[in-house]
C-alpha positions as CSV (number, residue, x, y, z in Angstrom):
1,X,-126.4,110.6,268.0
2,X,-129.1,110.4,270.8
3,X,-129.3,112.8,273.4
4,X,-130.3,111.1,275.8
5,X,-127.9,110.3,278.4
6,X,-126.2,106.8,279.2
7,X,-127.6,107.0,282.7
8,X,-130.8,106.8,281.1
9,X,-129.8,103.6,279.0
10,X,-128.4,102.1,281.9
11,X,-131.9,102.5,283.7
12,X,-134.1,101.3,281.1
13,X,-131.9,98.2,280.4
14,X,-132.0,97.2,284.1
15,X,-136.0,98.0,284.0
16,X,-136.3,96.0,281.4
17,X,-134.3,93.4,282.6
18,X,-136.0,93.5,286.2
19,X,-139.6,93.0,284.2
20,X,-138.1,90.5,282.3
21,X,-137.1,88.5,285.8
22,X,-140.8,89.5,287.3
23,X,-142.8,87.8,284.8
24,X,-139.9,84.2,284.6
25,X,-140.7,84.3,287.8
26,X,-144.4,84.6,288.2
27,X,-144.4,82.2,285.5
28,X,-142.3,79.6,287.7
29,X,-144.9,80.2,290.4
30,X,-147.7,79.0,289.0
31,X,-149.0,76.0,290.9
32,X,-152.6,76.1,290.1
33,X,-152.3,75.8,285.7
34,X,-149.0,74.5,285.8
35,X,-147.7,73.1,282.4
36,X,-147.7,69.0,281.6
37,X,-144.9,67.1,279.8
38,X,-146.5,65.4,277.1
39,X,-145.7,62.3,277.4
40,X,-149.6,61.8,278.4
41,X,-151.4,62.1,281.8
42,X,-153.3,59.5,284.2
43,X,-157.0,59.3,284.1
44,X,-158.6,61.8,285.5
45,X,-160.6,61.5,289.5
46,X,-163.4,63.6,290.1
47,X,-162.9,65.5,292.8
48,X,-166.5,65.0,293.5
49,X,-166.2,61.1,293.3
50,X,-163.2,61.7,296.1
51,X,-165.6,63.9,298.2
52,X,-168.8,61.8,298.2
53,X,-166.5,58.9,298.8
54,X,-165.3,60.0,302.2
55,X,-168.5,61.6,303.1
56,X,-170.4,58.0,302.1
57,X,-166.9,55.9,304.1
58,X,-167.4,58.5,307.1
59,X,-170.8,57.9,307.7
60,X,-170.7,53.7,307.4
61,X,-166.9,54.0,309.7
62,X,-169.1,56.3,312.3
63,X,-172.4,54.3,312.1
64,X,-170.4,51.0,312.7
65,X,-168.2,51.8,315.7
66,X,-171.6,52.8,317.1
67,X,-173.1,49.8,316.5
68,X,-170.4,47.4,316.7
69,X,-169.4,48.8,320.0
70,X,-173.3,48.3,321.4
71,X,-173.4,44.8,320.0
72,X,-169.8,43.7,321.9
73,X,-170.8,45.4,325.1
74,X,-174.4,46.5,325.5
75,X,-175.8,43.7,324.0
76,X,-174.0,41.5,325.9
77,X,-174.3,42.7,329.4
78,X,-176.8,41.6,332.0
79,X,-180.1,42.9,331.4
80,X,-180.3,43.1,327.7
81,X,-182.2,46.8,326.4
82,X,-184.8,44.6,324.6
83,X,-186.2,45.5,321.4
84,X,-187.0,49.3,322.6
85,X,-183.4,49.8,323.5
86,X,-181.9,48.2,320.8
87,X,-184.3,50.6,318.6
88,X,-182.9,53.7,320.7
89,X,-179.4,52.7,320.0
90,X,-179.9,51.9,316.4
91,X,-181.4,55.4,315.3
92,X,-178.6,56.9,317.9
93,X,-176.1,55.8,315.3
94,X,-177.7,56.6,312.1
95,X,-178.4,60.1,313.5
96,X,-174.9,61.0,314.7
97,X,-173.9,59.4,311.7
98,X,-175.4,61.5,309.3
99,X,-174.9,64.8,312.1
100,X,-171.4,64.1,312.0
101,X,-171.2,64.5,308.0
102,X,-173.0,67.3,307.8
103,X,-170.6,68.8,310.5
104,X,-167.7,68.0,308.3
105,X,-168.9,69.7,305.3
106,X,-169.8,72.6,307.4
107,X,-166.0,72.2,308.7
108,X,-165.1,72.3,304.6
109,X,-163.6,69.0,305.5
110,X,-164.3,67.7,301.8
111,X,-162.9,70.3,299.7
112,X,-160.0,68.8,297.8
113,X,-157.9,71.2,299.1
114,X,-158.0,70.0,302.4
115,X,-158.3,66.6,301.6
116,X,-154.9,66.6,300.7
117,X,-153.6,67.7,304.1
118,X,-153.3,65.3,306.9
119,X,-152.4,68.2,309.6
120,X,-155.6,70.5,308.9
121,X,-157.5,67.2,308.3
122,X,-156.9,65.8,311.5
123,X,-157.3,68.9,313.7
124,X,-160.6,69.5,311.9
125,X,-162.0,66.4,311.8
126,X,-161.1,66.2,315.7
127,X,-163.0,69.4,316.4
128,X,-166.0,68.6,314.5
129,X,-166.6,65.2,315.9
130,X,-166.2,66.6,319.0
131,X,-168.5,69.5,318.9
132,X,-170.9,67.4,316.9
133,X,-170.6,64.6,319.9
134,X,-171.1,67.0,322.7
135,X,-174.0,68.8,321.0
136,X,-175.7,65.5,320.9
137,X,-174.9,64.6,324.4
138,X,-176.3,68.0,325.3
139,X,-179.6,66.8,323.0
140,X,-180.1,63.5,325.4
141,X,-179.5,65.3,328.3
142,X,-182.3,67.9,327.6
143,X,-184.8,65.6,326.4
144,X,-184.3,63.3,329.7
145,X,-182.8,60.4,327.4
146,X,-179.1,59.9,329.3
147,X,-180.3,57.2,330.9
148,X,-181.2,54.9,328.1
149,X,-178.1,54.9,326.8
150,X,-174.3,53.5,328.2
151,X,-172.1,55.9,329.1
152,X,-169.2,53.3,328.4
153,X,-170.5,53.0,324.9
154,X,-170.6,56.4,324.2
155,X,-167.2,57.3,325.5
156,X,-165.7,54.5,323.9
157,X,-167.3,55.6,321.0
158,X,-166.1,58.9,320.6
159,X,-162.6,57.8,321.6
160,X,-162.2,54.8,318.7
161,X,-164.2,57.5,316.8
162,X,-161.3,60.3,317.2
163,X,-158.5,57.2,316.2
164,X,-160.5,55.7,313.6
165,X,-161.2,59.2,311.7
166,X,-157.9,60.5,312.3
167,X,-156.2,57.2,310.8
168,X,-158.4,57.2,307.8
169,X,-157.9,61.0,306.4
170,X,-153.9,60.8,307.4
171,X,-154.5,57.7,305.0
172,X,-156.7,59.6,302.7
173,X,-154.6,62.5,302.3
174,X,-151.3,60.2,301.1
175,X,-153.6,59.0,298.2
176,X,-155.1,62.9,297.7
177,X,-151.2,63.9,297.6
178,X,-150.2,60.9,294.9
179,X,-152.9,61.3,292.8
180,X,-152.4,65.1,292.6
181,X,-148.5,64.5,291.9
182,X,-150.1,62.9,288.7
183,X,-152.3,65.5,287.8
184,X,-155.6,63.0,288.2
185,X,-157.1,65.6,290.2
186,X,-157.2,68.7,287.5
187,X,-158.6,68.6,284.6
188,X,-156.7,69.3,281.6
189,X,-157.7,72.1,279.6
190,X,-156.6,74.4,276.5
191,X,-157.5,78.0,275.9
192,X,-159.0,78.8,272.6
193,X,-158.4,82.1,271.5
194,X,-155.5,83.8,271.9
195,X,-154.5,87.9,272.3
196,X,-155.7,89.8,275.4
197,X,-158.8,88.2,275.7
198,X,-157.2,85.3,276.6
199,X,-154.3,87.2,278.4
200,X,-156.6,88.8,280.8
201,X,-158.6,85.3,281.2
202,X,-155.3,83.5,282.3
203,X,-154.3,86.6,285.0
204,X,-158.1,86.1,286.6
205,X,-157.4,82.2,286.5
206,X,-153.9,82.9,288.6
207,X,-155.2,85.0,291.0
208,X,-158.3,82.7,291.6
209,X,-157.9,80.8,294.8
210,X,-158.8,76.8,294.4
211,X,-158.9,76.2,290.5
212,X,-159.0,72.7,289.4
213,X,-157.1,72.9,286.1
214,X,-154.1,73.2,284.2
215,X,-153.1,74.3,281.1
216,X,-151.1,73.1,278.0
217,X,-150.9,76.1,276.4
218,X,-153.2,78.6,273.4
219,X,-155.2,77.3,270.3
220,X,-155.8,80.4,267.8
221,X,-156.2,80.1,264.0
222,X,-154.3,83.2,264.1
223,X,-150.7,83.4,263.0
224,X,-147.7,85.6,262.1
225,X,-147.7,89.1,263.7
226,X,-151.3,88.8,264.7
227,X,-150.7,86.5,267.3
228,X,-147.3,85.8,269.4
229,X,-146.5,82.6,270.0
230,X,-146.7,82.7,274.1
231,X,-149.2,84.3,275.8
232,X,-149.4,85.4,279.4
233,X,-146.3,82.6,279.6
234,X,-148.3,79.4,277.9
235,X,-147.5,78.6,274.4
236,X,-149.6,79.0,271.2
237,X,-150.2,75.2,270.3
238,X,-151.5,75.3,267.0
239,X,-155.0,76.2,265.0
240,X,-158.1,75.0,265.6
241,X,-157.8,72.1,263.0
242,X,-155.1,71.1,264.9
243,X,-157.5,71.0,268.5
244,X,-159.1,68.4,267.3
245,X,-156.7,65.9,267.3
246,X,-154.3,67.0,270.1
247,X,-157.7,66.6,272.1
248,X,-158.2,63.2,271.4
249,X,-154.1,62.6,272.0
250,X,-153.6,64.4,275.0
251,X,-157.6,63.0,276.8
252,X,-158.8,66.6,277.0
253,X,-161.1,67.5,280.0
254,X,-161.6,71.1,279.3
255,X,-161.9,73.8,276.2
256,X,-162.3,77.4,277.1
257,X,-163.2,79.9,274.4
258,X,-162.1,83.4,274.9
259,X,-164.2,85.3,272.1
260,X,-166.2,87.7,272.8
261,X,-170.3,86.8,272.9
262,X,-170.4,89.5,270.0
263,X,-167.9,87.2,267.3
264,X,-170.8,85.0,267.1
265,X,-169.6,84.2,263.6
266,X,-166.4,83.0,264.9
267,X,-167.7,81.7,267.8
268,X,-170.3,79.2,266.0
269,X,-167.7,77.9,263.8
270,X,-165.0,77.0,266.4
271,X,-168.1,75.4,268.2
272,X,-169.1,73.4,264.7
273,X,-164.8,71.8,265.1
274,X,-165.1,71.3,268.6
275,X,-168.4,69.3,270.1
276,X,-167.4,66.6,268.7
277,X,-164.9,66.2,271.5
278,X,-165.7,64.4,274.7
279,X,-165.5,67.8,276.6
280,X,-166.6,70.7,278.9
281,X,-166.6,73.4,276.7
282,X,-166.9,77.0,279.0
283,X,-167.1,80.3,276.6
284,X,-165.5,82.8,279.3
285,X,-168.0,85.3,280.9
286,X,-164.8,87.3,282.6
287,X,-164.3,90.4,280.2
288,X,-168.0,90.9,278.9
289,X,-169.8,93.6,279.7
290,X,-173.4,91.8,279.4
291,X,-174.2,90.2,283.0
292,X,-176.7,87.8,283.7
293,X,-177.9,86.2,286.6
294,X,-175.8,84.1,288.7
295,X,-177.2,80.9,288.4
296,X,-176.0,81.3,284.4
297,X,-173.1,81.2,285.4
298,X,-170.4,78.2,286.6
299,X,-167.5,79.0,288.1
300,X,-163.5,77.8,288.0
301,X,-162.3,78.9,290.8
302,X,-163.7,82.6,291.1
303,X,-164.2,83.1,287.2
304,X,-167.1,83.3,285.6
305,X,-168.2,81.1,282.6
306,X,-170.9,80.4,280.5
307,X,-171.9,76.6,279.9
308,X,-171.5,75.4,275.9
309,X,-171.3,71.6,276.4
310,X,-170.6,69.4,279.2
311,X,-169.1,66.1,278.9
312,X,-171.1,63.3,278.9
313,X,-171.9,60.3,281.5
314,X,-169.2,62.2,284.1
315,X,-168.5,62.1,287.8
316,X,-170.9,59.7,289.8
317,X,-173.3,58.6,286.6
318,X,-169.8,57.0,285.6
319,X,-169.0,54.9,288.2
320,X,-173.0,54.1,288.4
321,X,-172.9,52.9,284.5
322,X,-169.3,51.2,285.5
323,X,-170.7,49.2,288.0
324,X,-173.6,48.5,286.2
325,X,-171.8,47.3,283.1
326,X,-169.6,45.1,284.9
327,X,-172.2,43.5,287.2
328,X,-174.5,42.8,284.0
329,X,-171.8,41.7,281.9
330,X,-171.0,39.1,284.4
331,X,-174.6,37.9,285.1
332,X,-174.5,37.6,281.2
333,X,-171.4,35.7,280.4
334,X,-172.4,33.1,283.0
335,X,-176.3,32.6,282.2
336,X,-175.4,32.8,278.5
337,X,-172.3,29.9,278.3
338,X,-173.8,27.6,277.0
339,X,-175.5,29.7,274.4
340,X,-171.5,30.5,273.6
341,X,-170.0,27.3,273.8
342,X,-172.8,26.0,271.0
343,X,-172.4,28.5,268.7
344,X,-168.4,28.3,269.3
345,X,-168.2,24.6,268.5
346,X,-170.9,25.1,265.3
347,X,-168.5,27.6,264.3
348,X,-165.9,25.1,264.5
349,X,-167.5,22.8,262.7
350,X,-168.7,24.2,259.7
351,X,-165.8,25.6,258.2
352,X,-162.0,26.0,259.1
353,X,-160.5,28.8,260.6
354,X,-160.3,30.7,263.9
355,X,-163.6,30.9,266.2
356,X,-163.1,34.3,267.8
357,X,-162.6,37.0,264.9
358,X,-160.6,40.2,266.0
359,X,-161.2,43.4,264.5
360,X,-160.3,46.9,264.6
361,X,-162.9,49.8,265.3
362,X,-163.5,53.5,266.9
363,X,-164.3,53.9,270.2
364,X,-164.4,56.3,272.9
365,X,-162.7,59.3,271.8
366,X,-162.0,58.1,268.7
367,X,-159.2,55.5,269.8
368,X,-158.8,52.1,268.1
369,X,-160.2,49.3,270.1
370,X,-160.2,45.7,269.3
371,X,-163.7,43.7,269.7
372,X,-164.3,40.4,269.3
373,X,-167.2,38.5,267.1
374,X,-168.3,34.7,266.3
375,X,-166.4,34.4,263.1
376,X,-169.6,34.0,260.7
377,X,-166.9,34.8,257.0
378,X,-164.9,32.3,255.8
379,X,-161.2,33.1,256.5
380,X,-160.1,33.9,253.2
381,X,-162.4,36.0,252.4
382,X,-162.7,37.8,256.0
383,X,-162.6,41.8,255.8
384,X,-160.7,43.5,258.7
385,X,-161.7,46.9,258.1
386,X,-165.2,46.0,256.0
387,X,-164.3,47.8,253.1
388,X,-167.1,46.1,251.8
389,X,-170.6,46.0,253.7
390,X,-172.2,42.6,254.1
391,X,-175.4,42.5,251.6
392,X,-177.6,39.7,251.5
393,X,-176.9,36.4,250.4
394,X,-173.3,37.4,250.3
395,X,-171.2,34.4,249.6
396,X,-168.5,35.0,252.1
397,X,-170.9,34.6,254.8
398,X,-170.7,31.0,256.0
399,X,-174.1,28.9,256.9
400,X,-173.5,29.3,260.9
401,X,-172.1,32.5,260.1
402,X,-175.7,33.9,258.4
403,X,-178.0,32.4,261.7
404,X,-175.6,34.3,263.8
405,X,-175.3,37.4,262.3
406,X,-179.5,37.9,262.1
407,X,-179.8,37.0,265.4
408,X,-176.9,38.6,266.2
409,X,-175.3,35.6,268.6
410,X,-172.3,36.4,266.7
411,X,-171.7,39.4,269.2
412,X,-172.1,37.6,272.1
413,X,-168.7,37.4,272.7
414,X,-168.3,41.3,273.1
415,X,-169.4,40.7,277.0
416,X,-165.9,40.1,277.5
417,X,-164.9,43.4,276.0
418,X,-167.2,44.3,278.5
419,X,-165.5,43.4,280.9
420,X,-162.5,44.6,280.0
421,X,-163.0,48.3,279.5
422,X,-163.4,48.1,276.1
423,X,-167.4,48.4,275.2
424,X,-170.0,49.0,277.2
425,X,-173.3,46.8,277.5
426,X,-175.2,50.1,276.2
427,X,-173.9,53.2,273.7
428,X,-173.1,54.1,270.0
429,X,-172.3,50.8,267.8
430,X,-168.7,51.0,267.0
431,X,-168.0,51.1,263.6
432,X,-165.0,49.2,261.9
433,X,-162.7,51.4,260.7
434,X,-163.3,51.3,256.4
435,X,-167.1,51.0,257.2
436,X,-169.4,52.7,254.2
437,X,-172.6,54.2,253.2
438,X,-173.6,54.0,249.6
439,X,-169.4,53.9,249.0
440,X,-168.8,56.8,251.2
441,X,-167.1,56.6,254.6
442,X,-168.7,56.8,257.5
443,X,-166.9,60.1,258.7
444,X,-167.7,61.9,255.3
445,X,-171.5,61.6,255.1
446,X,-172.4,63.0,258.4
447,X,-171.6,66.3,259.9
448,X,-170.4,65.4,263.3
449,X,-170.2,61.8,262.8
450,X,-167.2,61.7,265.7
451,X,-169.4,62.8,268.5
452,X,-170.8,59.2,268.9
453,X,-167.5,58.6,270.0
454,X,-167.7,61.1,273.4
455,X,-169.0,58.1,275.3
456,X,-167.9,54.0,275.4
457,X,-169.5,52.6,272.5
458,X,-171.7,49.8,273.6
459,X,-173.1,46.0,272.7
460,X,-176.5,47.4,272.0
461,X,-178.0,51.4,271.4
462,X,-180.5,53.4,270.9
463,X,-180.4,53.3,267.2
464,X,-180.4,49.3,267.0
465,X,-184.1,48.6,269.2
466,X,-185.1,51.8,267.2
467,X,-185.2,49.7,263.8
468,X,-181.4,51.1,262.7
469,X,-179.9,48.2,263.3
470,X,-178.4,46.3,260.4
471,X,-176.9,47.3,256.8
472,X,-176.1,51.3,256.2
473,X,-176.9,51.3,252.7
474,X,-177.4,54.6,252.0
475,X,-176.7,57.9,253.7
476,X,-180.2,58.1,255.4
477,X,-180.3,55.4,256.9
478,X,-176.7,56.5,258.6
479,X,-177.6,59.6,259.4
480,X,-180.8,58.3,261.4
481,X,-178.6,56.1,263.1
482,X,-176.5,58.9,264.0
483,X,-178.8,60.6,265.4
484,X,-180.2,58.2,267.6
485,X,-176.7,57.8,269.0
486,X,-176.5,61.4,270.3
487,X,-180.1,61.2,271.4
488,X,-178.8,58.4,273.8
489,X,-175.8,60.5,274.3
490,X,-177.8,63.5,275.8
491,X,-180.7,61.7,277.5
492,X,-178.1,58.9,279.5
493,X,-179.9,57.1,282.3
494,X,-179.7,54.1,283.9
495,X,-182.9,53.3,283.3
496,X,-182.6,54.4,279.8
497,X,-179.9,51.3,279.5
498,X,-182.3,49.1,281.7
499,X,-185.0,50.1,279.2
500,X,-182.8,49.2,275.8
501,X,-181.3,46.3,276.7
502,X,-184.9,44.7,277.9
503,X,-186.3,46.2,274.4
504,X,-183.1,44.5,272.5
505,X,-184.6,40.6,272.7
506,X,-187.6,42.1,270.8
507,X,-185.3,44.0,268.0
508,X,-183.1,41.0,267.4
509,X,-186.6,39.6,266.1
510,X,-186.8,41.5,263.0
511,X,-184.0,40.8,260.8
512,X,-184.8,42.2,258.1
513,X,-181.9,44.0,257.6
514,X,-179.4,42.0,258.8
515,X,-177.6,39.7,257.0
């Protein structure tokens, strides 16, 4: 029998049972990593998209109320400024324009955090503009220029500048609130590397004010006793072979690796499973002893990490290639019609069948996407997922179908999966999904043959001005391809795309290879 008294029983059961309720309920209070259903997640906003935004809407709202309020009533008045005055007023409004920005950010009126409030908006917002407003009144007074300007106009303009601002982040901060409700403005993220490592790494996260992410749960290759199956209240997921794919399912934004810098071993061959993801990838700096200077470091919230991979084409360079796909794309489609509507109807003509010929392929992230072609096979002996690559002279090719393939009009019709999201003018070729190198797939010949797919695959690439274009014969000549893909991949400009697509006219010349 124990000795120790029931008392004593009694207290540690209600400890424990106190500790118990402590850590369910810091576990139900976590609002910065909270947990997502799974039934997927909207695409994500970059809170630095949202905040150049405003800053780039501030300054044109300010700058026209400025000068649309000089045109109706200055301009207008008896005794015009003349070309002087008008001059005055102009750079007036620019200047108090771009003042009155940089008076917000030193307000922190474009940190998400308060973008999503309309009360501290407002109230900010209000202050700044007015301080920024008298200090510039202060300016003209000083330098003896009150008396080129109205004094109507610039009251008027400070009061429809108070409404106008106030209105537009009350606005703002509804859409700030609804895209947060659907987690568009975190970024999803998994830990890698479980036991106290990662423990320690989640605790640093919680108690970090303004983090941007949130968390599905642990990846460790781990299991049994070794590893428990939560940690720090998030759930162990699975292994690393498993990360892979979840990624891909679940649009990943975010890996963070919790080995220590010393398991170099380890850490290398998680890293060897994991670029090919579309992916930041942060190796956590938190618990290591070995420091380095600042500027190594980027930070989530207050936590240190070091920098593995970022994801590609992100933030403002993707709305810059958006809009320039889209733009070009239409341009394209419109200068090139007729081009399409002759090679539809010789199509047509030479042999029966469908014009437009649908097929199946990999594209960003490794989804299926459907792309269309000039049909240049006859329909019986079409291949869906070309099982077999297209050789020369290869009898299913039709007559059309071999002057469009070697000039490669039969792609033209991929502008309008331009257009739609699908491709993108420039990037990796997508590849159909049974697609071969000397019999061997695709995926099996190259190591990292997936991280083509962490950008849009496009019309045109790197690899096809670069003399890869056409038949993959053998696994050299897929492997070269390959690597001019991630070339692109890590060197993205827009002049880069500028550059290839004026250099494709002068590729599609030499068709040797294709057939």
């Amino acid at each position: 029998m124990s000795d120790i008294p029931a008392s004593n029983h009694q207290a540690d059961t209600d400890r424990r049972d106190s500790n118990r309720s402590t850590r369910d309920r810091r576990a139900a209070e976590r609002p910065r990593l909270g947990r997502f259903n799974f039934s997927g997640a909207a695409s994500l906003i970059s809170p630095r998209v949202v905040a150049g935004g405003t800053r780039l809407v501030e300054f044109v709202l300010i700058a026209l109320l400025g000068y649309g309020i000089f045109a109706f009533y200055v301009d207008n008045a008896p005794g015009l400024p003349g070309h002087f005055g008008q001059f005055m007023y102009i750079m007036a409004v620019l200047v108090a324009a771009a003042v009155s920005v940089l008076s917000f950010q030193a307000f922190h009126l474009y940190d998400i955090t308060i973008l999503s409030s309309a009360m501290r908006q407002v109230a900010r917002i209000w202050t700044a503009w007015t301080l920024t407003f008298a200090v510039l009144l202060a300016f003209a007074f000083f330098a003896k220029l009150g008396q080129e300007y109205s004094r109507v106009w610039a009251a008027t303009w400070f009061l429809s500048g108070l409404a106008a601002l106030g209105v537009f982040r009350i606005i703002l901060s509804i859409a700030v609130r609804k895209w947060a409700k659907l987690g568009r403005l975190t970024r999803r993220a998994v830990i890698v590397g479980g036991g106290p490592q990662a423990r320690k790494l989640i605790k640093a996260l919680e108690a970090s004010r303004d983090t941007d992410i949130q968390i599905y749960g642990v990846f460790d290759d781990r299991g049994g006793q070794r590893i428990a199956n939560r940690i720090a209240g998030y759930p162990k997921l699975g292994n690393i072979d498993q990360l892979t794919e979840f990624g891909r399912e679940k649009r990943l934004d975010l890996l963070i690796i919790t080995l220590p810098m010393s398991a170099e071993k380890r850490l290398l061959e998680f890293y060897k499973k994991l670029w090919v993801l579309p992916v930041d990838i942060r190796l956590s700096a938190h618990t290591n002893e070995l420091r380095f200077r600042p500027r190594a470091y980027s930070y989530i919230g207050n936590v240190p990490f070091l920098d593995l991979q970022d994801k590609p084409i992100t933030d403002w360079d993707s709305i810059l290639k958006w809009v320039f796909d889209k733009v070009v794309a239409s341009f394209a489609v419109v200068a090139l019609s007729p081009v399409m509507a002759l090679v539809a109807l010789a199509v047509k003509l030479d042999s029966p069948g469908p014009i437009i010929f649908r097929q199946k392929r990999h594209g960003f992230n490794n989804e299926l996407i459907e792309i269309y072609k000039f049909r240049s096979m006859y329909t019986h002996m079409s291949d869906e997922t070309a099982d077999r690559l297209v050789t020369q002279d290869d009898e299913r090719v039709t007559r059309v179908g071999r002057f469009i393939r070697k000039t490669s009009l039969d792609e033209l019709p991929q502008l309008f999966n331009v257009l739609t999201g699908v491709l993108s003018l420039v990037g990796p070729r997508p590849h159909a999904l049974q697609a071969k190198a000397a019999d061997s797939l695709y995926a099996d010949v190259a190591d990292g043959y997936f991280a083509r797919h962490r950008v849009k695959p496009g019309i045109t690439g790197w690899a096809q001005i670069s003399g890869w274009r056409g038949e993959t014969d053998t696994h050299e000549k897929l492997q070269r391809r390959i690597e001019h893909d991630l070339y692109y991949i890590e060197n993205w400009s827009v002049l880069f795309d500028l550059y290839i697509l004026a250099m494709t006219p002068v590729a599609l010349m030499k068709t040797q290879n294709a057939y």
